[in-house]
C-alpha positions in Angstrom: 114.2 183.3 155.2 112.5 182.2 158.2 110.8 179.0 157.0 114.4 178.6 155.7 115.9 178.9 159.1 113.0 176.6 160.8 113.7 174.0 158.7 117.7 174.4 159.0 116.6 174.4 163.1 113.9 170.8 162.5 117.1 169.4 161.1 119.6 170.3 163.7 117.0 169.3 166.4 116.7 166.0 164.6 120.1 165.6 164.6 121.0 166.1 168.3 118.0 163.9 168.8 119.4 161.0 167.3 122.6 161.6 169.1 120.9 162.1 172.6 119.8 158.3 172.0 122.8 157.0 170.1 125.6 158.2 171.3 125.0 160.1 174.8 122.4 157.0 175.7 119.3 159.0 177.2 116.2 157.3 176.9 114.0 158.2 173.7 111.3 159.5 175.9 113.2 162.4 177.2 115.1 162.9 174.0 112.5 163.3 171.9 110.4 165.3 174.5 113.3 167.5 174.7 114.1 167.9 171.3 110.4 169.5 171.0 110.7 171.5 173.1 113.4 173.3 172.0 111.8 173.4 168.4 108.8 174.7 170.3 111.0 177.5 171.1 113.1 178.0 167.8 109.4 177.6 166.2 108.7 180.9 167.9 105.0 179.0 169.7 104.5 181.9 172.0 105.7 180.4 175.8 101.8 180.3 176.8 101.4 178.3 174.8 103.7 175.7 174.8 102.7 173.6 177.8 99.2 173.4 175.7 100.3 172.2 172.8 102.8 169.5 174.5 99.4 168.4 177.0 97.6 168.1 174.0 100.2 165.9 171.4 100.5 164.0 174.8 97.1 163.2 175.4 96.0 163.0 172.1 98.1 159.9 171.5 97.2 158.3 174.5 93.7 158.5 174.1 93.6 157.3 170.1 95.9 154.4 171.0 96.9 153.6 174.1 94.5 151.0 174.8 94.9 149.3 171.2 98.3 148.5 171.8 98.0 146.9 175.5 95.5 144.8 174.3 97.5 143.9 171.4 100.5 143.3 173.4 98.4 141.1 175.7 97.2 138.9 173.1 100.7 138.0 172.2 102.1 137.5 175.7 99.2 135.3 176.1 100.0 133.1 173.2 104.0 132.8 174.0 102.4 131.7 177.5 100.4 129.3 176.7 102.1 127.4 174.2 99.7 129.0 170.9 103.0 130.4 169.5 104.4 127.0 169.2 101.3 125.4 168.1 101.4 127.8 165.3 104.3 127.2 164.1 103.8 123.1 164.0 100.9 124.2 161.9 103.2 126.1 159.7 105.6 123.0 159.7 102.7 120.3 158.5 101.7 123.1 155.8 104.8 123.7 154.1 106.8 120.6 155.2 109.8 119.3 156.6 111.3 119.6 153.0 111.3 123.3 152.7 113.0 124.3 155.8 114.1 127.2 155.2 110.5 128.4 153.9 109.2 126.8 157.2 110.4 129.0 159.5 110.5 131.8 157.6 106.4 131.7 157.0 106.4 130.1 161.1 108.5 133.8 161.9 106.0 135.8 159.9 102.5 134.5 161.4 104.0 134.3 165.5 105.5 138.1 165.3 102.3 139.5 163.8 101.0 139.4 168.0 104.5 138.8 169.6 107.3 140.9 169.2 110.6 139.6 166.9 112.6 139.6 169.8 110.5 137.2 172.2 109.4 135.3 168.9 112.9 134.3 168.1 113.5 133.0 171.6 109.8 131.3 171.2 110.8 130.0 168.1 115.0 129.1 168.2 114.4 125.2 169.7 112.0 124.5 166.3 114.6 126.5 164.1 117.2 124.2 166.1 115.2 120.8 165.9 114.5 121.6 162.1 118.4 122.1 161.2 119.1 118.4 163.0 116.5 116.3 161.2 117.0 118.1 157.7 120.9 118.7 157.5 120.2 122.4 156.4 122.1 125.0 156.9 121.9 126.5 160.5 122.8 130.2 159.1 120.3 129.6 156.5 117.7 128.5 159.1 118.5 131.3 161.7 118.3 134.3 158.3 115.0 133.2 157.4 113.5 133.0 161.0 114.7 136.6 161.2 112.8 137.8 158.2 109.9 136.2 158.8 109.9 137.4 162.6 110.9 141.1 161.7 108.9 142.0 158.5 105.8 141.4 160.3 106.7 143.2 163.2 107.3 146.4 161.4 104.1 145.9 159.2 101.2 144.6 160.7 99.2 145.4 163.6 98.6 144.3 166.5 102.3 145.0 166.8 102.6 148.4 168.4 104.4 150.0 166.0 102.5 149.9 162.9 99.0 150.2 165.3 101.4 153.5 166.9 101.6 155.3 163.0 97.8 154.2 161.9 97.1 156.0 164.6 99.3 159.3 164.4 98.6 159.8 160.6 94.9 159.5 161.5 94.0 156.2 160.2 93.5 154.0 163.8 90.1 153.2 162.9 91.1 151.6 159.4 93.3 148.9 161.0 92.1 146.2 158.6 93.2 148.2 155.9 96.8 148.7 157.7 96.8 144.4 158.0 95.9 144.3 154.4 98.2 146.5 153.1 101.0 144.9 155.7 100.1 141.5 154.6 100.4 142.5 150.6 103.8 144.7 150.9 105.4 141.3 152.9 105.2 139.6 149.9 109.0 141.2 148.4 110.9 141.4 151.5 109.7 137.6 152.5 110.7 136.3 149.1 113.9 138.3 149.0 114.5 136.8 152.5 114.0 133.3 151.7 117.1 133.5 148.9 119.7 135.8 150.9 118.7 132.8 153.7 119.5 130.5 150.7 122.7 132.3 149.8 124.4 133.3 152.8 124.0 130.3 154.4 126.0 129.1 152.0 128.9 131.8 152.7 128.7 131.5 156.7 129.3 129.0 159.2 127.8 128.9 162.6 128.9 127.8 166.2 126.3 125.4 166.0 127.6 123.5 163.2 130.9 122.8 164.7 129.1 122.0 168.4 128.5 118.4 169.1 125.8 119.9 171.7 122.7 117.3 171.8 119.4 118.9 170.3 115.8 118.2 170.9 114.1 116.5 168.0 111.3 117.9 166.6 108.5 115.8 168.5 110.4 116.1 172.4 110.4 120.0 171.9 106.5 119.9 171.2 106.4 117.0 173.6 108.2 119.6 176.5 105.6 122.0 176.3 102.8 119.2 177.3 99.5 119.6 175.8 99.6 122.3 173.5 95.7 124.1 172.5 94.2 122.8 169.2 94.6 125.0 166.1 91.4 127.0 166.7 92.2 128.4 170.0 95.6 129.0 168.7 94.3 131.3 166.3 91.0 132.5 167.3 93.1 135.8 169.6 94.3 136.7 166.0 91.8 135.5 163.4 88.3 136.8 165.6 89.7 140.7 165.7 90.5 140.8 162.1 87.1 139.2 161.3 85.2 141.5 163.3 86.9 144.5 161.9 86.2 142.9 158.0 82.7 142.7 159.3 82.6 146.2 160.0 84.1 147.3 157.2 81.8 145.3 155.5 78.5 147.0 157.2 80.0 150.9 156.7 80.5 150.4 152.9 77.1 148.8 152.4 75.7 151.5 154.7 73.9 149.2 156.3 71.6 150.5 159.1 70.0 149.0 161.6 70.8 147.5 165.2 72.4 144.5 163.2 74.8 147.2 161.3 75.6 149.0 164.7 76.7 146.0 166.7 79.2 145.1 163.4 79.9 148.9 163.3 80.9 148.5 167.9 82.5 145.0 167.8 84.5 146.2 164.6 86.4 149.1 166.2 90.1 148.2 167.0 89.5 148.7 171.2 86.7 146.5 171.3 87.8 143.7 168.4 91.0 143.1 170.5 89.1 143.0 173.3 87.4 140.0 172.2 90.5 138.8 170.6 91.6 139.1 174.6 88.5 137.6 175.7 89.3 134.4 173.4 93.0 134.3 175.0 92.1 134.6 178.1 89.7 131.8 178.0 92.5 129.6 176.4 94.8 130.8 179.6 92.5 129.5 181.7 92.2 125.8 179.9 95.7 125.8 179.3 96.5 125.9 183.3 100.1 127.7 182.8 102.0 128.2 185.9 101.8 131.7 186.1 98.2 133.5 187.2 96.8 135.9 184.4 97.4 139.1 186.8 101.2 138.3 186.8 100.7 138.0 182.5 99.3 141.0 182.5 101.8 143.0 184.9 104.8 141.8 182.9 102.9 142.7 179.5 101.9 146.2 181.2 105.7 146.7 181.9 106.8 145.7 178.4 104.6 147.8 177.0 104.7 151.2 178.9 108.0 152.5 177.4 106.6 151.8 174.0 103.1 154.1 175.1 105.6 156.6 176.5 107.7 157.4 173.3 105.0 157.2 171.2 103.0 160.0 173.3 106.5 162.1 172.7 106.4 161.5 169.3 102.9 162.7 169.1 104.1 165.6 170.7 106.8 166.4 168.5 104.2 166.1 165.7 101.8 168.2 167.9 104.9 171.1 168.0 105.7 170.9 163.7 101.8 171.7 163.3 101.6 173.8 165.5 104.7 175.5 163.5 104.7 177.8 160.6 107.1 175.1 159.4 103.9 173.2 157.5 102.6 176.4 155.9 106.4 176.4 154.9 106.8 173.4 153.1 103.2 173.3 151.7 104.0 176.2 150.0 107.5 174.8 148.3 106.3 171.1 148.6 107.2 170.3 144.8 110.8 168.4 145.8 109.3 166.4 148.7 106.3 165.5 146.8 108.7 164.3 143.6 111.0 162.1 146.7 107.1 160.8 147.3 107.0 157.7 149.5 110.7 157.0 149.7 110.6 160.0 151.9 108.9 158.7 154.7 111.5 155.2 154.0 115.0 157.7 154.3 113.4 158.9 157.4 113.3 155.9 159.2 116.1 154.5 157.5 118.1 157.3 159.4 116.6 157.2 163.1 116.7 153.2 163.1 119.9 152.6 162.2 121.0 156.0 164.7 119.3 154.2 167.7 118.8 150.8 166.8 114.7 150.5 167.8 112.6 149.8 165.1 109.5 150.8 167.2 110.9 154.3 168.0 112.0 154.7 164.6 107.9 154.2 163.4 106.5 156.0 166.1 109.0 159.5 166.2 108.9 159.4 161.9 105.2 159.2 162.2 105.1 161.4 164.9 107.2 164.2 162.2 105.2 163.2 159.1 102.2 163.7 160.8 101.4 167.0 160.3 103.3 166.8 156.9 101.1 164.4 155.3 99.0 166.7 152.6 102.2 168.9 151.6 103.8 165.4 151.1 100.6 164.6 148.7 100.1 161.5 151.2 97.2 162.1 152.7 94.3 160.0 151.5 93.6 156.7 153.6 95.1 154.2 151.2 98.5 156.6 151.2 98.7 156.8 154.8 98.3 153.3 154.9 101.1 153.0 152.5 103.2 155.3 154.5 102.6 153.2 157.6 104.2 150.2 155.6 107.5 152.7 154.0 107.9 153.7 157.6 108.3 150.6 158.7 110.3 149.4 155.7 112.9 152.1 156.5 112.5 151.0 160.4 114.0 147.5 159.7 116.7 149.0 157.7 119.5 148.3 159.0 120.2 146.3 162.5 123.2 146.5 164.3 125.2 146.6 167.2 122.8 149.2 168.8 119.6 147.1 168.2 119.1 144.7 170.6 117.5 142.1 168.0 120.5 141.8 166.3 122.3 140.4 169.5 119.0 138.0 170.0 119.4 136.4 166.6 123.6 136.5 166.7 123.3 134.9 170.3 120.6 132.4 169.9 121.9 131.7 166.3 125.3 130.8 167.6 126.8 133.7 165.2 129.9 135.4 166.1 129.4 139.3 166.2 131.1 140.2 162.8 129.3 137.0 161.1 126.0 139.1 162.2 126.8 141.9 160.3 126.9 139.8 157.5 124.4 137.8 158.1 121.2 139.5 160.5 122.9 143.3 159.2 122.9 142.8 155.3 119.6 140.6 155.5 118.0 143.4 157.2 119.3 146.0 154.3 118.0 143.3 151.6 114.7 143.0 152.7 114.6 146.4 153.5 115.0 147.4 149.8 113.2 144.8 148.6 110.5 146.4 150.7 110.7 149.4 150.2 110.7 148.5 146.0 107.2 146.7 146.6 105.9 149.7 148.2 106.9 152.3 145.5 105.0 149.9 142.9 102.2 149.2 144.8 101.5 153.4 145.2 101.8 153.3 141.4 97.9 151.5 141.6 97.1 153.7 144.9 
């Protein structure tokens, strides 16, 4: 009866959690901080306890990832800065061509929001997604749908966005980041393609703003033109490209069990710190030739401020994960685990699913479900590498599933798409559900060959 009761008390704490961000508007930090604590208590974690067991969820997040996701975060403020983003996404343009629009932006949305987030990326990206609608007649729904997707599936999937860095690192696999990219890279494939045709179809089924505006646009070559001298394609890429190379390398070197000073220098340059620490170095350098207005101390201030909310909730969410393992409620469920483990990755997906479309942030959704399943993972039958890398990518399946009114996204991409509020819910709300499924369907069949 008492595991009964714990569990009937996680889900009531969960519960007034979500509402404390939802509906009574206090920050996730102190909700989900609070909401441990008083689980802490329920869990019956003797008082002496408890300040030890919060200190150490606390610290033990910061320490395993606090400095992965600045320097993530850097990398892509430095890119929207110097005009990388944008050279990017020309890139993408010349690839795929001016006669698959909708496919243009859509791949352009996927590759800019793997370093910056969706929300600055659609901002980055809007005067292209704008430029492209006027030379090629396409639809400006369409166009604005498929920017979305691109933007938002790689922001819940691959690292060095903070969330998916945030859950490698609470279910114990920050050092297998390249795995994580992979395995981000190979579950985009369904909700990109299921993407492209809802873009296809609903633009079809919704007007926008823009198509009834007589407003003068940029054309393709004066918004490059605006930016002045954009950085060739190398340097543009390098900030990305040189981490994940450097973590392959490594890779590379531990399953060869190579030894050797050779082997230890892969083995150093290949850990996540100091590969996006190069990937740093190589922006920073491009800053410097690309003589922005702003100085690289102000770059890194504004990135420092963007980011500290993010390493805040994720430290509470490791707390919270701390608390449940700290619990008997894990002995609990390990020892009736046979439901849960038949529910199996879609679990992890119903989880999310819940707390984003409660609270509207996608990153708090990832971190406080990974911060729960944490301690949950072998009950769950999920806790080899390549199924906590899979769990990473159902977490953040159920984390773009759905955006709404609370998620400040959806107002970017109604605003800056020239969508009327309830033509978003059609539009940036049902896409978001699509590609959520679709998701969340490419997940379950790739754990099939896991």
């Amino acid at each position: 009866m008492q595991g009964i009761a714990l569990i009937i008390t996680f889900v009531i704490a969960i519960v007034l959690m979500i509402l404390a961000i939802s509906k009574l508007k206090i920050h996730p930090f102190l909700s989900i901080m609070g909401i441990s604590l008083l689980l802490a208590f329920a869990a019956g974690i003797p008082l002496a306890k408890i300040p030890s067991t919060i200190g150490a969820g606390f610290s033990g997040t910061f320490s395993g990832i606090g400095i992965v996701i600045i320097l993530g975060a850097l990398i892509g403020t430095i890119l929207e800065k110097t005009g990388a983003a944008l050279k990017l996404s020309d890139m993408v343009v010349k690839l795929v061509g001016k006669k698959n629009p909708e496919l243009a932006v859509l791949i352009m949305g996927w590759i800019v929001s793997i370093p910056v987030f969706c929300d600055s990326g659609f901002v980055i990206l809007n005067p292209i997604r704008k430029a492209l609608v006027q030379r090629t007649k396409t639809s400006s729904v369409a166009m604005t749908v498929a920017l979305s997707a691109g933007l938002y599936v790689s922001h819940v999937f691959i690292p060095p966005t903070p969330g998916p860095i945030a859950a490698a690192n609470t279910l114990g696999i920050g050092n297998n980041l390249l795995l994580v990219i992979g395995m981000g890279a190979l579950v985009s494939i369904f909700p990109l393609i299921a993407g492209y045709f809802f873009s296809k179809y609903i633009g079809t089924k919704v007007s926008s703003i823009e198509e009834s505006s007589d407003g003068t646009v940029k054309t393709y070559e004066e918004l490059v033109a605006s930016y002045g001298k954009l950085p060739n394609g190398f340097s543009a890429v390098a900030p990305i490209i040189v981490p994940i190379l450097l973590m392959a390398l490594s890779s590379i070197a531990s399953m060869a069990k190579m030894t050797g000073i050779g082997a230890d220098v892969l083995k150093f340059l290949g850990t996540p710190i100091i590969a996006l620490a190069v990937g740093v170095l190589f922006g920073a350098s491009l800053f410097a030739r690309q003589k922005t207005k702003e100085s690289f101390y102000e770059l890194t201030n504004e990135t420092l401020k963007v980011v500290g909310p993010i390493l805040f909730v994720t430290a509470a969410g490791g707390v919270l994960g701390k608390v449940i393992a700290t619990s008997s409620l894990v002995g609990y469920i390990t020892e009736h685990a046979t439901v849960l483990k038949t529910v199996g990755i879609f679990f992890p997906f119903i989880l999310a699913a819940i707390l984003k479309s409660a609270q509207g942030s996608s990153t708090v959704a990832i971190t406080t479900t990974a911060g729960i399943l944490a301690p949950l993972m072998a009950p769950l039958g999920l806790d080899s590498v390549s199924l906590s890398a899979l769990t990473v990518m159902a977490i953040g399946a159920g984390a773009m599933t759905v955006s709404h009114a609370n998620d400040s996204y959806f107002w970017v991409v109604t605003n800056f798409g020239g969508l009327k509020a309830e033509d978003g819910y059609k539009t940036q709300t049902l896409m978001t559900l699509v590609i959520g499924i679709a998701a969340i369907i490419g997940i379950f069949i790739v754990s099939l060959f896991v």
